[in-house]
C-alpha positions in Angstrom: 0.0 0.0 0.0 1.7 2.8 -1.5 -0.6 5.8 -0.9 -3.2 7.6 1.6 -6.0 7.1 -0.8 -5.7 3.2 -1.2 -5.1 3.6 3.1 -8.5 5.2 3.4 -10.0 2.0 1.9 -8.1 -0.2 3.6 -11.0 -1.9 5.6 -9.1 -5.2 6.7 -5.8 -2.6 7.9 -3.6 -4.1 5.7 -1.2 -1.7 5.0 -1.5 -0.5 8.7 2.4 -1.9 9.5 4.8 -1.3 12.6 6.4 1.3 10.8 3.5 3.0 9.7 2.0 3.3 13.2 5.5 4.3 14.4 5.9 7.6 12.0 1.9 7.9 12.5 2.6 8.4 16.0 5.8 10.3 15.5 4.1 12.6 13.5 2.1 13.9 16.7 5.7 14.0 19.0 4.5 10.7 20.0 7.6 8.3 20.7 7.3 4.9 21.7 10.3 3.9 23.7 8.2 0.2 24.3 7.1 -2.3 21.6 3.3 -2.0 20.5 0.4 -4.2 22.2 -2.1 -5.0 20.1 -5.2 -4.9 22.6 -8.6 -6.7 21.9 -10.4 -4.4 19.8 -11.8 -5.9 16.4 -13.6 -2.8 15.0 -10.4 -0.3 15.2 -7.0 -1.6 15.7 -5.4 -0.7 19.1 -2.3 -0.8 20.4 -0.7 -0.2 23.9 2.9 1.4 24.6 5.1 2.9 27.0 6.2 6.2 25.5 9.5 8.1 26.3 8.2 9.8 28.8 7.5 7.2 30.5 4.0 6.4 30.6 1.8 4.7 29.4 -0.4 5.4 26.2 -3.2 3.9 23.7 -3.4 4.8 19.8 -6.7 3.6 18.2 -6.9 3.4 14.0 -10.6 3.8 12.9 -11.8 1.8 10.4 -11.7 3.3 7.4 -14.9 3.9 5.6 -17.0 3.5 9.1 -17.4 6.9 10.5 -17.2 10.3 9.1 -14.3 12.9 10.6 -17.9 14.6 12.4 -19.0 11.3 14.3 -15.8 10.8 15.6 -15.1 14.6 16.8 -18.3 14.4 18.5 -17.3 10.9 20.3 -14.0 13.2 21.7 -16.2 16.1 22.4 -18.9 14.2 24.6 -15.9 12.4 26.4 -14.3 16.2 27.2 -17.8 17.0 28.5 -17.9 14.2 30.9 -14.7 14.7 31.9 -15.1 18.3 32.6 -18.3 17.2 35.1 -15.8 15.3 36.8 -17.7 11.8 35.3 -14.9 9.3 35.2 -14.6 8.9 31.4 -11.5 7.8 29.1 -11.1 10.4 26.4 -8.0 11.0 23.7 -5.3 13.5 23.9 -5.3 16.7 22.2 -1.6 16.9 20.7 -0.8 19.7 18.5 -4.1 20.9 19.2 -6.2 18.1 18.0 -8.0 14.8 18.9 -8.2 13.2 15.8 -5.5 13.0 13.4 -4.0 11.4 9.6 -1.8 9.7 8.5 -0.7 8.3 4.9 -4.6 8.0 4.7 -5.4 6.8 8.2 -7.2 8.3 11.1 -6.3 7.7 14.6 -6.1 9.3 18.2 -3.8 8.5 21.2 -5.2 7.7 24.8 -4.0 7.9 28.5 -3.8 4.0 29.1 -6.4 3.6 32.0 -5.6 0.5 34.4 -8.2 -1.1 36.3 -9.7 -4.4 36.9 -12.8 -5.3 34.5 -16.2 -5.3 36.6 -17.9 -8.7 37.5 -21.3 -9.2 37.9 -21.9 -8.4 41.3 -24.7 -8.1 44.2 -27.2 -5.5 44.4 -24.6 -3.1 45.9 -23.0 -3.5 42.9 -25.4 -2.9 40.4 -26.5 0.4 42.4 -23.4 2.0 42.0 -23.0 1.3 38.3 -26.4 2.7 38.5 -25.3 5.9 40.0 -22.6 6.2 37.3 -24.3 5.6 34.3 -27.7 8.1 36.1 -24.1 10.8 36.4 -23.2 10.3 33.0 -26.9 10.7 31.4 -26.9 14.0 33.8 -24.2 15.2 31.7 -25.6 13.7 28.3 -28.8 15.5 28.6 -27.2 18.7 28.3 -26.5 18.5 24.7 -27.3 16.4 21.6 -25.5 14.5 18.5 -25.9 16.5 15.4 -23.7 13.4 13.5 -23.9 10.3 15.5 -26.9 8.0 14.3 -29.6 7.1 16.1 -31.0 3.8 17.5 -33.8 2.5 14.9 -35.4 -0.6 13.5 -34.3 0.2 10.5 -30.6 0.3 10.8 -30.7 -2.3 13.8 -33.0 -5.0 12.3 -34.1 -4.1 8.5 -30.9 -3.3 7.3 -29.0 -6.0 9.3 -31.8 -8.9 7.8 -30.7 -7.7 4.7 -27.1 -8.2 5.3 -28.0 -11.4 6.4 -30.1 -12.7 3.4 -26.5 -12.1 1.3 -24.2 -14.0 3.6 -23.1 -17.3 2.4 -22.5 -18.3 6.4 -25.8 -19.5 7.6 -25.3 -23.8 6.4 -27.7 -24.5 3.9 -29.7 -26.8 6.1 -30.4 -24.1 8.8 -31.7 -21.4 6.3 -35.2 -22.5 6.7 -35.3 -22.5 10.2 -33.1 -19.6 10.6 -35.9 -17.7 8.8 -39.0 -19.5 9.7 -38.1 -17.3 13.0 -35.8 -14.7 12.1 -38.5 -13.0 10.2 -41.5 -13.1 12.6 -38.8 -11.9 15.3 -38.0 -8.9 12.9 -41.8 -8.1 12.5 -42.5 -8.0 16.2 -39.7 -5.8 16.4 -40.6 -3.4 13.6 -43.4 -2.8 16.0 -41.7 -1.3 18.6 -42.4 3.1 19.2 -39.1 4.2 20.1 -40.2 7.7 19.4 -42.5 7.4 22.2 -40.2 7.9 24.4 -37.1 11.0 25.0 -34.2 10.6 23.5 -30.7 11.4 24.8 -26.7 11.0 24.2 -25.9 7.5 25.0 -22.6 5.5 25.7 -24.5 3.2 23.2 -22.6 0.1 23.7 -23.0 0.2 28.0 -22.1 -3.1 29.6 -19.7 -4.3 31.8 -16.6 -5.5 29.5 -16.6 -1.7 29.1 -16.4 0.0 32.7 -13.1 -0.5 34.7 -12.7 -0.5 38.4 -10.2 2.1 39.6 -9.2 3.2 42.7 -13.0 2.0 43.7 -14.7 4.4 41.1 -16.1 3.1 37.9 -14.9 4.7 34.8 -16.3 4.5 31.3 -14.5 3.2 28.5 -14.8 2.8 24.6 -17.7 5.5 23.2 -17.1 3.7 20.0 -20.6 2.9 19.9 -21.9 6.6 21.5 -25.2 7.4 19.3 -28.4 8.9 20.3 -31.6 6.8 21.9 -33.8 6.3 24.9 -32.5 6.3 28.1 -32.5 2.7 28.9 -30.0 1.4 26.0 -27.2 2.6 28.5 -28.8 0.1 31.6 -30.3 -3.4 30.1 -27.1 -4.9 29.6 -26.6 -5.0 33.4 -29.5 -7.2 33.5 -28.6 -11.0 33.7 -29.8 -14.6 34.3 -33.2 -16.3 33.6 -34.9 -15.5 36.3 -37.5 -13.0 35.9 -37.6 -12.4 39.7 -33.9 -11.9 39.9 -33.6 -9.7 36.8 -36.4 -7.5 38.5 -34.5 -6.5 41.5 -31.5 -6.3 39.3 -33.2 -3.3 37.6 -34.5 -2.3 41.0 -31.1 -1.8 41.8 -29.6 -0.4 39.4 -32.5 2.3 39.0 -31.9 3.6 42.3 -28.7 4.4 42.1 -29.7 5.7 38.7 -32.0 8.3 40.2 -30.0 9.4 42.7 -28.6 11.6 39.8 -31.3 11.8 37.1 -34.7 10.6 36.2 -35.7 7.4 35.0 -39.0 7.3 32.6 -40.6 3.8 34.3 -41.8 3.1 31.1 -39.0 2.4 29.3 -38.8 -0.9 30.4 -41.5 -1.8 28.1 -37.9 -1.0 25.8 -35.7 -4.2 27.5 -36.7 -7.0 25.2 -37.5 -5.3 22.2 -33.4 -3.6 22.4 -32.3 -7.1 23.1 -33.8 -8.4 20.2 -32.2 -5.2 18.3 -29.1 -6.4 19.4 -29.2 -9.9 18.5 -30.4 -9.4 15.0 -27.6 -6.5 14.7 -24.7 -8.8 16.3 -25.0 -11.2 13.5 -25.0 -8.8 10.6 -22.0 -7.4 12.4 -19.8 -10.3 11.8 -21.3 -10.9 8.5 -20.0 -7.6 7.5 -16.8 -8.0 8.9 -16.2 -11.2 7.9 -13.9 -10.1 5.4 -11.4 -9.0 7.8 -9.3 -11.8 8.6 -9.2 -10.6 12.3 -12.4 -11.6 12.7 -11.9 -14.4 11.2 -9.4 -15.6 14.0 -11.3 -13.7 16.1 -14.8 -15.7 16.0 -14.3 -19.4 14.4 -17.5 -19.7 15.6 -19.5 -18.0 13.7 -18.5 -19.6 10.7 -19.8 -23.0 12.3 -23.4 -25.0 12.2 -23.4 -24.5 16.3 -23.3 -20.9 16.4 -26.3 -20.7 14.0 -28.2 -23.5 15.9 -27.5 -21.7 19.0 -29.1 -18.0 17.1 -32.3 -19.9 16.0 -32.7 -20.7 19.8 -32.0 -17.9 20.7 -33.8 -16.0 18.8 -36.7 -18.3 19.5 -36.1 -17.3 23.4 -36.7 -13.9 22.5 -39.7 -13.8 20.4 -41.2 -15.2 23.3 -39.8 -12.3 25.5 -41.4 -9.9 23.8 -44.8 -11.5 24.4 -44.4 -11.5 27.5 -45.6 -8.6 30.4 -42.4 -6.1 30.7 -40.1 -6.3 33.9 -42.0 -3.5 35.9 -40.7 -1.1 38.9 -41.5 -0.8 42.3 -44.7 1.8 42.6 -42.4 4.5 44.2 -40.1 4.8 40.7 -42.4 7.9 39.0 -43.7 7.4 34.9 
């Protein structure tokens, strides 16, 4: 890859070599004095370092061809907000007065490396507090709005992604059928759903626990990758886990609290949970689909290129068609609609 134009096409990061990322970084006074970590990130390509001053930094390559110079800016300026309300939030590094920056055709920004200790599913205690971060961030979220980032819809999450679907070769020929015999009643249930019922709001977008690190007993954000614009409770039901409807309802008890302790919670959104989860699943598959090209993701997920994974998706989509017929997880009376 001999130029920044064939660079900005270069979906799979080919041409992304050491040496490139070394001048990238160079070319921002950026000097690393350590060899580079590749750190698990299969969308962007991230790499971990110890610079000569040091300490220790993060440079993240975008995708080319995924997000316009806009969406990105306004990740890094939603990030400088939270920071700036003193919301514990990972956000890049303006160096010669930028966050974003090119090079030979790629775009990429350098991070402080955060440490901290990934957050297990916990008790109720737990869940309260990462309810009384994620209520402090959506204090700070409501302030402003995405003029760039998308917006959480059936179209893009289920329509669009069915589509992708019908033109993989991945699903096994003996599964179509019954991939489809559910996929497609799933996808009209969900087409159903009124998100424009209910207020929408910056989001983290892609809130669960593989992206909030325990520092110094204080939960901080990672990754807005994913930051788009949506209802309220996109940024919570991931918390929720298990089976048991009993135990997922004082999950959400719990983690509402805390939530309110710092912003309002529309009780109604809940009637969102399993309609977003089904979002998700339908959206998750197209997602590798796309990316299958990549070879990463290819080493990456094995799976999904198996009969298993897609016996496991017709189950599980199975599951949750009969979710959404079900009554919606409900507050306690004192939570206010």
């Amino acid at each position: 890859m001999n130029n920044a134009t064939d660079a900005a096409t270069d979906f799979s990061f080919t041409g992304l070599t050491p040496d490139v990322i070394a001048n990238a970084l160079a070319s921002v006074g950026v000097d690393p004095r350590s060899g580079l970590l590749a750190l698990n990130s299969y969308e962007n390509r991230v790499y971990q370092f110890i610079a000569d001053d040091d300490k220790r930094y993060v440079a993240k390559f975008y995708r080319p061809a995924r997000w316009r110079d806009e969406q990105i800016l306004e990740e890094h300026a939603f990030t400088a907000e939270l920071l700036a309300e003193d919301v514990p939030a990972v956000a890049p590094l303006e160096l010669d007065g930028a966050t974003l920056h090119y090079f030979e055709g790629y775009r990429f920004s350098v991070f402080p490396s955060v440490g901290g200790r990934a957050v297990e599913p916990g008790d109720m205690n737990e869940l309260e507090r990462i309810g009384r971060q994620i209520g402090r961030l959506h204090a700070v979220a409501r302030q402003g709005e995405f003029k760039h980032r998308g917006t959480i819809n059936a179209d893009y999450f289920v329509t669009q992604s069915l589509q992708t679907l019908r033109q993989t070769e991945l699903i096994p020929e003996g599964l179509q059928n019954a991939f489809w015999a559910i996929a497609e009643p799933l996808a009209e249930q969900l087409l159903k759903t009124d998100l424009a019922a209910f207020d929408q709001q910056r989001l983290h977008g892609d809130c669960h626990l593989g992206n909030m690190l325990l520092r110094d007993e204080e939960l901080t954000f990672v990754d807005f990758d994913d930051a788009l614009t949506g209802p309220a409770v996109q940024d919570l039901w991931m918390m929720l886990a298990g089976d048991d409807r009993q135990e997922r309802w004082m999950q959400l008890d719990a983690l509402v609290s805390g939530y309110e302790e710092f912003c309002d919670f529309d009780a109604r959104e809940t009637a969102l949970i399993e309609p977003l989860r089904g979002f998700r699943i339908i959206h998750y598959m197209a997602w590798l689909a796309r990316r299958w090209q990549d070879t990463a993701f290819q080493r990456a997920f094995p799976w999904f290129a198996e009969q298993r994974y897609w016996e496991q998706q017709v189950l599980a989509m199975k599951e949750q068609l009969a979710a959404l017929q079900e009554a919606p997880l409900e507050l306690r009376p004192n939570f206010n609609c």
